[in-house]
Legacy VTK file of the C-alpha trace (Angstrom):
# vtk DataFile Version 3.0
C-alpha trace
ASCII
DATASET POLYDATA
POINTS 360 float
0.211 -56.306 -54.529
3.548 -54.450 -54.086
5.605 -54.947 -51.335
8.789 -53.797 -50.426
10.397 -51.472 -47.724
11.471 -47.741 -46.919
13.881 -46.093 -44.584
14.269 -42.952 -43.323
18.021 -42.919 -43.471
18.710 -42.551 -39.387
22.310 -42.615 -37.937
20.774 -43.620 -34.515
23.790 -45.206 -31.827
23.247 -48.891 -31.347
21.888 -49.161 -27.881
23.129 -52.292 -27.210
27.145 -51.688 -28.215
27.435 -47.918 -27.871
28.706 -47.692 -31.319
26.979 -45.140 -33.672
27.559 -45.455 -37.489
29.012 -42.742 -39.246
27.057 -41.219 -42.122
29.676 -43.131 -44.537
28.473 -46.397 -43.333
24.835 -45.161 -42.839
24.712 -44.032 -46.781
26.871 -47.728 -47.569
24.652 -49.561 -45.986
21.480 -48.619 -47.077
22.475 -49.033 -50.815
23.003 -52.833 -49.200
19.885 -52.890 -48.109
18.422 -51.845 -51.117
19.987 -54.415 -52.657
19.143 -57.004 -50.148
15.625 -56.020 -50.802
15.889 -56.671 -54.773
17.607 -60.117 -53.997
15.125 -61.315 -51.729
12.272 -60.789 -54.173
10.427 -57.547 -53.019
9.060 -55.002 -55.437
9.951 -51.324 -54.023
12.708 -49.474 -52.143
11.941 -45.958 -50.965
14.153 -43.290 -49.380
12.701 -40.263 -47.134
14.092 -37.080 -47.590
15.653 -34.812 -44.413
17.935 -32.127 -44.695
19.543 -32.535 -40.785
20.792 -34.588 -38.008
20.605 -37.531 -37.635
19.501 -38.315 -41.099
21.184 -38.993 -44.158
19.121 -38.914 -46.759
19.298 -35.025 -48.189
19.808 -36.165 -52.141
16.981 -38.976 -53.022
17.641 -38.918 -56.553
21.598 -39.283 -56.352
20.799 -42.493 -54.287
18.523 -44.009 -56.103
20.314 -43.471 -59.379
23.241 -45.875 -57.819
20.644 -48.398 -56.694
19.561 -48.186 -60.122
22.564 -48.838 -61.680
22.933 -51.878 -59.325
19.576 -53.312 -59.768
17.274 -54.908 -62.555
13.983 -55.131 -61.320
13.361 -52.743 -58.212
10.580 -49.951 -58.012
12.364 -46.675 -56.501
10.728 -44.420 -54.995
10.747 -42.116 -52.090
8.659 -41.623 -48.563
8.600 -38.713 -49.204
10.268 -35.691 -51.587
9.174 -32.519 -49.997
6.924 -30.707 -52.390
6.860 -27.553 -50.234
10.252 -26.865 -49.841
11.991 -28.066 -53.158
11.072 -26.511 -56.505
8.683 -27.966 -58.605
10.631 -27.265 -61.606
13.794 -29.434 -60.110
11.675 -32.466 -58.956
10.537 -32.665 -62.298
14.049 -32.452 -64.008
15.629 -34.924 -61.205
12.954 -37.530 -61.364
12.939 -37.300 -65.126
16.751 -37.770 -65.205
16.195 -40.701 -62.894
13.158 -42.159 -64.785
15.601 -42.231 -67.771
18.544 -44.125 -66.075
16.232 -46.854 -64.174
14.461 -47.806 -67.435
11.399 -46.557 -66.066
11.271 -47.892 -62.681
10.456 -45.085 -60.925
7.835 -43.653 -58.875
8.025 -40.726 -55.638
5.653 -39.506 -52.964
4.929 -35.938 -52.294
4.810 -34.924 -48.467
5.409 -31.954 -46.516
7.598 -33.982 -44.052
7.888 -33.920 -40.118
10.709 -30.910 -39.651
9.519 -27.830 -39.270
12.796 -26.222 -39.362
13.209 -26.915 -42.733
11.025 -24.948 -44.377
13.120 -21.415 -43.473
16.039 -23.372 -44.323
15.168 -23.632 -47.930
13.518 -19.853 -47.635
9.635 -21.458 -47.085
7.109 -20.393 -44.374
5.936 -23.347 -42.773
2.445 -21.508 -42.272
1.882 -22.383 -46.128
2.732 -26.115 -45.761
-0.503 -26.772 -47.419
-0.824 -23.751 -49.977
2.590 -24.802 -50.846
2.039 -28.451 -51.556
-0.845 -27.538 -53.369
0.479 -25.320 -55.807
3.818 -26.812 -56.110
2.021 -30.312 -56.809
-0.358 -28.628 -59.948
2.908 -26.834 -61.645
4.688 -30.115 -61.107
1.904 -31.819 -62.712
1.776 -29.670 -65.178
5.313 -29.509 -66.159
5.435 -33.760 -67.004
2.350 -33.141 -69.274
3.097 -30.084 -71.164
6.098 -29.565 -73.385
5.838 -25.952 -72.746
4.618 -24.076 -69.712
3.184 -20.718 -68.719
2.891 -20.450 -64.998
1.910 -17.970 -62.556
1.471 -18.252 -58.700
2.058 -17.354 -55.379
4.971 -19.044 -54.406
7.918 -18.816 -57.035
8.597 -16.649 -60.113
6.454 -17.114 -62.920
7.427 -19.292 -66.003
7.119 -18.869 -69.524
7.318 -21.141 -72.293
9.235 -23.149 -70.082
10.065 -26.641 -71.210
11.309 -29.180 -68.381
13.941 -31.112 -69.368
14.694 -34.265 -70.101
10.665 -34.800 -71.091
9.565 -38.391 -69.379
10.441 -41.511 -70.250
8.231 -42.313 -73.487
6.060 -39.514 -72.376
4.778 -41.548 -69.511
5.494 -39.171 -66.205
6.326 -41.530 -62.594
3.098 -42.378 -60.950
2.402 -40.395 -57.739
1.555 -41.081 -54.262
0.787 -38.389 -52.161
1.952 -39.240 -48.815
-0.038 -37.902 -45.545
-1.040 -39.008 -42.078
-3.532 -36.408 -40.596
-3.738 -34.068 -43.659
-7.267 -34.618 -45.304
-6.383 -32.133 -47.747
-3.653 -34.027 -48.866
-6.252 -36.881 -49.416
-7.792 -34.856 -51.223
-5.441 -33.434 -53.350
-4.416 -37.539 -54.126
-8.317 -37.691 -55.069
-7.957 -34.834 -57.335
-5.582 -36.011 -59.682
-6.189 -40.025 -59.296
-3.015 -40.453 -58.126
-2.417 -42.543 -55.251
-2.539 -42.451 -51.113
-0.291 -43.330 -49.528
-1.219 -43.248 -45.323
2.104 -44.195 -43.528
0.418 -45.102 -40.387
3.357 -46.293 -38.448
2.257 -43.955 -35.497
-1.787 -43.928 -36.024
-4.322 -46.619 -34.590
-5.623 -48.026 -37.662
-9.403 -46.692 -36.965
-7.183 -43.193 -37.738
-5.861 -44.959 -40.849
-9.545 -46.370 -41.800
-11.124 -42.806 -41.648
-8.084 -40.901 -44.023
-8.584 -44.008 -46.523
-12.405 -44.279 -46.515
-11.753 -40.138 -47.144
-9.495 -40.553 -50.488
-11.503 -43.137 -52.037
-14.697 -41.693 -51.624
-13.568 -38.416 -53.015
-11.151 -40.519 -55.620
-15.134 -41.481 -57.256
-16.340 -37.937 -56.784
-13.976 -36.730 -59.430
-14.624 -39.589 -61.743
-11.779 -41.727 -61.597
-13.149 -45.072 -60.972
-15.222 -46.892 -58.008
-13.762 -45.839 -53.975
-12.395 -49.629 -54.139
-10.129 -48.918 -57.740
-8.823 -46.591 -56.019
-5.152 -46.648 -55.277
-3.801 -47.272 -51.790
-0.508 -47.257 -49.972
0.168 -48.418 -45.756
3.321 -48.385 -43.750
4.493 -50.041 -41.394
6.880 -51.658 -39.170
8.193 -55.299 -38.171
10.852 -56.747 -36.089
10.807 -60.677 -36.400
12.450 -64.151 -35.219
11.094 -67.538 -34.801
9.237 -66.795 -31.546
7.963 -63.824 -30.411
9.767 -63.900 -27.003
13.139 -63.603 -28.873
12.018 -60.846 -30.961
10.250 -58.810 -28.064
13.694 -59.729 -26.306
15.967 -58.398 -28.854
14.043 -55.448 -30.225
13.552 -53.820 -27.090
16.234 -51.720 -26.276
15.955 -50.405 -29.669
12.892 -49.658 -29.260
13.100 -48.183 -25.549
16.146 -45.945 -27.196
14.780 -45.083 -30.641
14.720 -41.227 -31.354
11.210 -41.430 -32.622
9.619 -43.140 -30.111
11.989 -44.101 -27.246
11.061 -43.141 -23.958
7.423 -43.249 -24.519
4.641 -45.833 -24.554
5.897 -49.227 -23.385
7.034 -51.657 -26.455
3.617 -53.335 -25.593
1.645 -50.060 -25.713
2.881 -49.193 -28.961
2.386 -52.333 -30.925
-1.098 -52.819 -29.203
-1.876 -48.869 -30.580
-0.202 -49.000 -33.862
0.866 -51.483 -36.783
4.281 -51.941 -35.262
4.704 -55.545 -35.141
7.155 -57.267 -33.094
7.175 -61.175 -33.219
6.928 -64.719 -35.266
6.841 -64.439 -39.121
3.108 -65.408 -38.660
1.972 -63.008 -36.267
3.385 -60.193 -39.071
1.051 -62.072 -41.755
-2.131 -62.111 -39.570
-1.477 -58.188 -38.608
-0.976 -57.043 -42.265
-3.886 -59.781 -43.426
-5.674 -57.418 -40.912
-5.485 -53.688 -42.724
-6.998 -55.337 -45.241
-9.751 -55.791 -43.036
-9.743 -51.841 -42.147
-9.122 -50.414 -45.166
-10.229 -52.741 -47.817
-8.161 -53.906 -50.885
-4.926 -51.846 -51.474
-1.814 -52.290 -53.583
1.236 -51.104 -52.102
2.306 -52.522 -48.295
6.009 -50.702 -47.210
7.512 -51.419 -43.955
10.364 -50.144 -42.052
12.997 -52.549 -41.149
16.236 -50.056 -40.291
15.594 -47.556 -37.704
16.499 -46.998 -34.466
20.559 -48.566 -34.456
19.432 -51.883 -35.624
22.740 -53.000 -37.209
23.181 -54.017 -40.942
23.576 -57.678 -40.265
20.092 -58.140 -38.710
18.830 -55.875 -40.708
19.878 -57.968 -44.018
18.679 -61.100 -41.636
15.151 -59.633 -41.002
15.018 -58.793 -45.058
15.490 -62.324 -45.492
12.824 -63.747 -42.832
10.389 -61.127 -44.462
11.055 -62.403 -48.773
11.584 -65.921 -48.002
8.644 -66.781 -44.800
6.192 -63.294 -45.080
5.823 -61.797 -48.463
5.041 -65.347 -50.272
2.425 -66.273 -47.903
0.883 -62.478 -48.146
1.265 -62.289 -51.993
-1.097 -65.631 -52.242
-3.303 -64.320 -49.831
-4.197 -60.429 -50.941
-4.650 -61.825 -54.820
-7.325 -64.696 -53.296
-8.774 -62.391 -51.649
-8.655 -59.227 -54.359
-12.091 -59.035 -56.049
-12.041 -58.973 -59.999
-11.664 -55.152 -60.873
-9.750 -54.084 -58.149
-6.407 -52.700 -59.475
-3.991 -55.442 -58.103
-0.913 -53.038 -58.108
0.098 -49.388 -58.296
0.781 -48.069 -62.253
3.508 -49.265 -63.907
5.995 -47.460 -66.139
4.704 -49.075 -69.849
8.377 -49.484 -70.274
8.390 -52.033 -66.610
5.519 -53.448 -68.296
6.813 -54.342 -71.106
10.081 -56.033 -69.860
7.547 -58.132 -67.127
5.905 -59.564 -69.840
9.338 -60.263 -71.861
10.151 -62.257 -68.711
LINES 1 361
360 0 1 2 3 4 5 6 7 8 9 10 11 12 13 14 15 16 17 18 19 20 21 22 23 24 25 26 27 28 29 30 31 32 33 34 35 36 37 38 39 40 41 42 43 44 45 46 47 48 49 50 51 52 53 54 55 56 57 58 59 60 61 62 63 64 65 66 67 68 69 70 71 72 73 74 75 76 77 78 79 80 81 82 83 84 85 86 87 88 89 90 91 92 93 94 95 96 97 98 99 100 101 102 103 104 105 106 107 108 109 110 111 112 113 114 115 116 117 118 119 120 121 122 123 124 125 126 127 128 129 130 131 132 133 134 135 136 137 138 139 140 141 142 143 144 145 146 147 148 149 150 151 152 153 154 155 156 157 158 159 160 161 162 163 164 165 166 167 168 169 170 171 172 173 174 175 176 177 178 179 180 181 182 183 184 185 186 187 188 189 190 191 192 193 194 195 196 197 198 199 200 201 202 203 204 205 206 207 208 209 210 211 212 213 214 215 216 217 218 219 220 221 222 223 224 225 226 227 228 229 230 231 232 233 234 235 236 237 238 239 240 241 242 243 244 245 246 247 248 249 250 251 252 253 254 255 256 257 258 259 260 261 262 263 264 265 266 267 268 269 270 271 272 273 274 275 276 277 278 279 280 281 282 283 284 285 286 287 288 289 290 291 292 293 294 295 296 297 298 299 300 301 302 303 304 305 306 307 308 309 310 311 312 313 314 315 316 317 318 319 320 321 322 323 324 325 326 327 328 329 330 331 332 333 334 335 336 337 338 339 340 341 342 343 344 345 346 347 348 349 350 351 352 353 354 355 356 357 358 359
């Protein structure tokens, strides 16, 4: 089981000073908390991608290639690269490029994203949010796995005898998750291909979350790829912790009351009763993710979001260490006893990650 953490790279005022972060700390800290994440034993760091206000994160690639150069053993990846608005043949150079430099420890999910703006801003339509991650996803598949390319569709110029360069690392293109929350054709495009799913279901009920899962995996065996429970699964999520729950209901609260994405909406009660946000003890966040295992069986990759909504660095780095040193050990030990034999226990590794795991 993977576990680790994404952000989505907010510069959100802190509700409880006043004081909003400019993007210089924003972009500073998150490469701290990336690091914070490697030190404190979790497997993956992802980045989303957004191309406005408030957000920082417009250049994925650029940030994970410094967190690679300060890191040894941390997956990067993203939630999510935009397949509909980038071009296919540039995601496959970038993530090459980054493959490279990271030793292989690399691996990105494809979305459409959540801003519908920004589809005219890189000359899209977003009425062809689906055509477009469709047929951007098969050239970009095909461009990893072919050393030269003819290519004709509806969306860009066509290519011929193209050759994407640099060529993967060892041959071996990043594993794919294919990130959606209410898209089934997304699911099924994951299905398709036997990639993985990834359903970040920080804003779903997880009966929502049950039926786009149970959808992937049963399609996942349609096309031959293995049994629905090989297949290869992905949650969100997202956790705000102390030693008792009053203190962390306490504390969280005006961030939550304030947040951009969800401020001034359901009550902080509401929301984690409706959705996987957990606020509380260390243990209460181990019996709520012990319990999408219940919903959507045996999966191998568990993200959460820890540094939204004006949460400062320093808790942030605190709640990073409450969740490696009290949460992840006790869920590790409990998703492999519970794993049956055959069930893939992680997502695909780069041969090359493989290979230095076993060295060590």
């Amino acid at each position: 089981m993977q576990f680790g953490i994404f952000t989505v790279g907010d510069v959100t005022t802190d509700p409880t000073t006043g004081r909003t972060p400019t993007e210089h700390e924003r972009i500073k800290a998150t490469v701290a908390i990336a690091l914070k994440a490697e030190e404190v034993g979790l497997d993956v760091f992802a980045t989303g991608e957004h191309h406005n206000p408030p957000f920082v994160p417009s250049s994925p690639t650029t940030l994970l290639g410094h967190i690679a150069a300060r890191t040894e053993n941390l997956i990067l990846s993203t939630s999510t690269t935009l397949i509909t608005t980038n071009d296919p043949v540039k995601i496959a150079e970038d993530y090459a490029v980054l493959q490279h430099l990271a030793e292989g420890r690399v691996d990105l999910m494809m979305g459409r994203g959540n801003t519908g703006p920004v589809y005219p801003w890189f000359g899209k339509d977003i009425r062809h949010g689906i055509p477009l991650a469709i047929e951007n996803y098969a050239l970009l598949h095909k461009l990893w796995r072919e050393d030269v390319v003819d290519w004709e569709g509806k969306f860009r110029t066509p290519l011929q005898s193209f050759t994407a360069t640099p060529r993967p690392l060892d041959g071996v293109p990043p594993f794919v998750w294919h990130g959606s929350i209410r898209s089934t054709e997304i699911a099924e495009q994951a299905a398709y291909y036997g990639d993985g799913f990834f359903h970040n279901n920080i804003f779903w009920p997880m009966s929502h979350t049950r039926k786009m899962v149970e959808l992937y995996r049963e399609r996942y065996a349609h096309y031959g790829h293995g049994t629905p429970e090989q297949a290869i699964v992905g949650l969100g999520g997202q956790v705000f912790m102390r030693k008792n729950s009053q203190d962390a209901i306490a504390e969280f609260r005006p961030y939550f009351d304030n947040a951009p994405v969800y401020g001034h909406g359901p009550s902080l009660e509401d929301f984690t009763e409706q959705t996987p946000l957990t606020v509380g003890s260390p243990q209460e966040v181990i019996e709520r993710t012990l319990g999408f295992r219940e919903a959507v069986g045996d999966y191998q990759r568990q993200l959460f979001l820890m540094d939204h909504a004006g949460l400062p660095l320093k808790t942030v780095l605190e709640q990073l260490d409450i969740l490696g040193e009290e949460v992840v050990p006790v869920l590790r030990k409990e998703f492999a006893r519970l794993r049956p034999a055959g069930v893939p226990e992680t997502a695909p590794l780069h041969p090359a990650v493989t290979a230095r795991t076993k060295e060590a």
